[in-house]
C-alpha positions as CSV (number, residue, x, y, z in Angstrom):
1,X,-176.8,-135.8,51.4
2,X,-175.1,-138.1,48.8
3,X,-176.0,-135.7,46.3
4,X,-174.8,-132.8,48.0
5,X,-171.9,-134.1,48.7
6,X,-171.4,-134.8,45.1
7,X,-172.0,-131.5,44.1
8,X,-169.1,-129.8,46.4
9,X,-165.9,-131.4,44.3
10,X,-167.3,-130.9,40.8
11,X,-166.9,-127.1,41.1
12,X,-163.6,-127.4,42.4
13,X,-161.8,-129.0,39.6
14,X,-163.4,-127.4,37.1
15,X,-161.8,-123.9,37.1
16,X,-158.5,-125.6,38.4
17,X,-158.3,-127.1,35.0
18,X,-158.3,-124.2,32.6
19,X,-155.9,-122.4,35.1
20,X,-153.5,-125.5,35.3
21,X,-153.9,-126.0,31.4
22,X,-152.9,-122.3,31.0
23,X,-150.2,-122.3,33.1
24,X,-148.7,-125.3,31.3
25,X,-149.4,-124.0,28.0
26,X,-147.3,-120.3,28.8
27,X,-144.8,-122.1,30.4
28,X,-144.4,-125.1,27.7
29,X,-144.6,-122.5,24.6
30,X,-141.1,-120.6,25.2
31,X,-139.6,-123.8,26.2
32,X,-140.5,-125.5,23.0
33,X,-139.5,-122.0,21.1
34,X,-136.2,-122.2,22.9
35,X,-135.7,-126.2,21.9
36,X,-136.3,-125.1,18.7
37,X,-134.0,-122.5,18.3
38,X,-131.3,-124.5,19.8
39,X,-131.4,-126.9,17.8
40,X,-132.0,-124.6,14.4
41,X,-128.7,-123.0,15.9
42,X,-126.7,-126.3,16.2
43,X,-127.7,-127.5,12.4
């Protein structure tokens, strides 16, 4: 039962991450892209 029970969060996290990692990597790129430009435009 311990061991089974064990079993039920692993899955759960484990595509979450990718997703979440994916998510923050499309929305951090053009905000970084946009930083730079901004500040490429002000020197």
């Amino acid at each position: 039962m311990n061991s089974n029970n064990r079993s039920v969060p692993a899955p759960t996290p484990a595509p979450a991450t990718p997703t979440a990692a994916a998510a923050a990597h499309f929305l951090f790129t053009p905000y970084v892209l946009l930083s730079s430009l901004k500040k490429k435009k002000n020197c």
